[in-house]
N, C-alpha and C positions, 0 to 999 in steps of 0.2 A: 241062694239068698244074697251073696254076695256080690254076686256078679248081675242081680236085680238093683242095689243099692248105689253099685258104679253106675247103671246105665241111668237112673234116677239121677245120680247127683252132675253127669253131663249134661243129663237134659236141661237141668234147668239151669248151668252157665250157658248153654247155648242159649236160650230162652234171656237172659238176661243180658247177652250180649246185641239180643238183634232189638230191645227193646232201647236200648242205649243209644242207636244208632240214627240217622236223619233216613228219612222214609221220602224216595223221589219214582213217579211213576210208577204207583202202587208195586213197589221193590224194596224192599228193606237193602240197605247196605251196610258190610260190616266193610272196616277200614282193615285195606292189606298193610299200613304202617299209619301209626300217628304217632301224638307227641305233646304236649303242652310246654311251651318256650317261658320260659321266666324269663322277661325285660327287665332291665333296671336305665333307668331315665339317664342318659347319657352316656350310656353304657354301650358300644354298639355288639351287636351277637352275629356269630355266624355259623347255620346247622349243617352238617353237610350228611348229606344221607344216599345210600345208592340211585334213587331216583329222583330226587330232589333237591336243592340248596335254598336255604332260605338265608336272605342277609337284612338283617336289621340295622339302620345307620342311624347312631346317636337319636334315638327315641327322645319324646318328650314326657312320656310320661312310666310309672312302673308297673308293669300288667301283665297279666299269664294268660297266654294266647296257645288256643287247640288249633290244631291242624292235624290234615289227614289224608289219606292218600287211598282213593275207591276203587277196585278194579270197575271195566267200561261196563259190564252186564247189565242188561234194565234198562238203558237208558236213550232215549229218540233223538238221535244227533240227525244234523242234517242229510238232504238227501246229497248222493254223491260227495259224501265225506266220510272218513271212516275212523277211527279213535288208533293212534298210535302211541300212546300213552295211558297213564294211570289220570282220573279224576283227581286233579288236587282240592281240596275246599280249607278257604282260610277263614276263622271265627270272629276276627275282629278290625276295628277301624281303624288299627294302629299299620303305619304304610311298611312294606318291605317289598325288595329285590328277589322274585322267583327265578332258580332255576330249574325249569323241569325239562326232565331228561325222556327220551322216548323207550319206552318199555319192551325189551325182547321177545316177554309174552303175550303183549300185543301187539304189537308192527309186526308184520313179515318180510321179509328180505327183499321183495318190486317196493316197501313201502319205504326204503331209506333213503333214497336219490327224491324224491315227489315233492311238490310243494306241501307245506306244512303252515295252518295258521294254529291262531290262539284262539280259543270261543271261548265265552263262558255263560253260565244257564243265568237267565231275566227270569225272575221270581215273577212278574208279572205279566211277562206274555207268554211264561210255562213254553221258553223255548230256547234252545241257545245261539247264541249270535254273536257274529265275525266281532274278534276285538280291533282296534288299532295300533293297541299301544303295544307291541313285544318287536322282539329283532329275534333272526335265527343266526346263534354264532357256529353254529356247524350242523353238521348233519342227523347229530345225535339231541341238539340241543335246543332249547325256545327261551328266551329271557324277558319276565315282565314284571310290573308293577302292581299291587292288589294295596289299592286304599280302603277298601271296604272287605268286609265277608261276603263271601261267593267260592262259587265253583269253578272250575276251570279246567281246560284239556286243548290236547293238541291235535287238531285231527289234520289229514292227509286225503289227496284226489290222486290223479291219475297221470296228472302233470307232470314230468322229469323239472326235478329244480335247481338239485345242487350236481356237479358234476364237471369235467375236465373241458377247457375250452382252446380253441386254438386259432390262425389267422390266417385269414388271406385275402390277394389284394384285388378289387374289384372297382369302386367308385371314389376311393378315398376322401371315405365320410364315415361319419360315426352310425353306423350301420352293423346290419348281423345277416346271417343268414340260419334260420330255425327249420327243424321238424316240425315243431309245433303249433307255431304262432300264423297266422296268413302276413302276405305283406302289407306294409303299414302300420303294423301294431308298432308299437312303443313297448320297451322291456329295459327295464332297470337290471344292471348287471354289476354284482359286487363283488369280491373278489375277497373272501370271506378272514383269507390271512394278514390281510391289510386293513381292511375295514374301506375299501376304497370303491366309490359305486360311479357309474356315468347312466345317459340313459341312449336308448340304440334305436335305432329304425329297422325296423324288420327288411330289407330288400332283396331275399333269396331265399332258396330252399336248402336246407343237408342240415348237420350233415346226416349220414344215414346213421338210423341206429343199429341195423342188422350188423355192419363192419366195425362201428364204431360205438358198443351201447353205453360206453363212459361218457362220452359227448353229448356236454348239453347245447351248443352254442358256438358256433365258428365266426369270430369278429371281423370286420376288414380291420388292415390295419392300423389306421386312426383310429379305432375305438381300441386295439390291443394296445396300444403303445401310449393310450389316454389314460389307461388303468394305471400305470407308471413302468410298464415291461419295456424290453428289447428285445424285436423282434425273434434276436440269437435265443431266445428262452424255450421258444418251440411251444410247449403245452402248458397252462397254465393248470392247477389244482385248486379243489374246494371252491368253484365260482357258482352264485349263487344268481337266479333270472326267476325275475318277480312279474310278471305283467303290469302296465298301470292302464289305471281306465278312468 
C-alpha cells in the first residue's frame, strides 16, 4: 500500500510538472535548468550558471523574469544543422547579454572546431531562423542579445571553423589558401584572442587535414602579418573563418 501511494504521489508531480511547461512540436518540455531573475531598475545583475550567463545592464524598469534552459529532443531545426547546445527561452522584453555555452551532452567532439550559428524559433513561421546578431568568442561559446521572449540555440554544420592557422608566401596579398572553400570565396578571419578580423581571398588549396586536422586556414603572409603577428610566431591559435556572401 505503501509503495502504491509513493508511486501515486510521483505521478502526479510528474504530471504537474509537464503541464507547467511550454508545449512546442507537439512535445512537452520540461526545463533541465531555469530560474526567475529578480531585476531591480538600475540595478545591473549578473547570473552565471554552468551553461549559460545571463547579464542585465542597468535595467529600466523592476521585474521578475523566467528563463530556462530545454534539452534539443522534439524539436525540427534546420536541415544540415545540428543543435550543440541546450534550448535557451527568455520570458520577457526587458534586453540582456546571453552567454550560452555549448553542451557536452550534446555536441560531440567533430562538433567543436565547426562553424556554429545563433537561431532562434519565429512563432509565426513555426520555424527557426539564422540570427544576425551574436559573436562566437571561443570555441565553447555564442554571445547574444534577447530584447524580446523567444527561444534560442546554437546549432553547428560540418564546416571546420575555429582552429590553428599558419603562413606562407605566395602572391603577397591578403589572401588564403582553404580545404574548404573554392577559389574566390571571401572569408573573414578573426583571430579570436584579439578580437581582430581582415577579410581574405580564397587563392589556393591546403592545407590538408589528414596531416594537419588543427588547421583551419593557411594565410599568405600579408593577411598573417595584417592580423597584427610576426611572421617569427609560426602558428597562430583560436582563429576563427566565417564565409561571407
Amino acid at each position: 500500500m505503501k509503495k502504491l501511494k509513493f508511486f501515486l504521489f510521483v505521478s502526479f508531480l510528474c504530471c504537474g510538472m509537464l503541464l507547467n511547461h511550454n508545449v512546442l512540436a507537439d512535445s512537452v518540455k520540461i526545463p533541465m535548468d531555469y530560474g526567475i531573475l529578480a531585476v531591480e531598475k538600475g540595478k545591473s545583475l549578473n547570473l552565471n550558471r554552468s551553461l549559460v550567463t545571463i547579464q542585465v545592464v542597468n535595467p529600466t524598469q523592476t521585474i521578475n523574469v523566467d528563463w530556462a534552459l530545454y534539452m534539443h529532443y522534439g524539436y525540427s531545426f534546420p536541415s544540415n544543422w545540428r543543435p550543440v547546445s541546450q534550448v535557451f527561452e527568455w520570458n520577457s522584453n526587458l534586453g540582456a547579454t546571453i552567454d550560452l555555452k555549448v553542451a557536452p551532452i550534446v555536441a560531440g567532439v567533430a562538433d567543436i572546431n565547426t562553424i556554429k550559428k545563433l537561431f532562434y524559433f519565429d512563432e509565426n513561421q513555426q520555424a527557426w531562423l539564422e540570427s544576425a546578431d551574436f559573436s562566437v568568442s571561443s570555441l565553447n561559446n555564442v554571445n547574444f542579445k534577447v530584447l524580446k521572449p523567444g527561444k534560442y540555440v546554437i546549432l553547428a554544420n560540418d564546416m571546420m571553423s575555429i582552429g590553428d592557422a599558419s603562413w606562407y608566401k605566395y602572391k603577397n596579398c591578403l589572401c588564403a589558401a582553404s580545404p574548404d572553400y573554392p577559389k574566390g570565396s571571401k572569408l573573414k578571419v578573426t583571430d579570436l584572442d584579439t578580437g581582430k578580423s581582415i577579410v581574405v581571398t580564397v587563392n589556393d588549396w591546403g592545407p590538408e587535414r589528414d596531416i594537419f586536422p588543427n588547421r583551419v586556414i593557411d594565410l599568405d603572409v600579408v593577411a598573417f602579418e595584417a592580423l597584427g603577428w610576426s611572421l617569427k610566431h609560426g602558428i597562430l591559435k583560436n582563429i576563427e573563418v566565417v564565409p561571407l556572401k
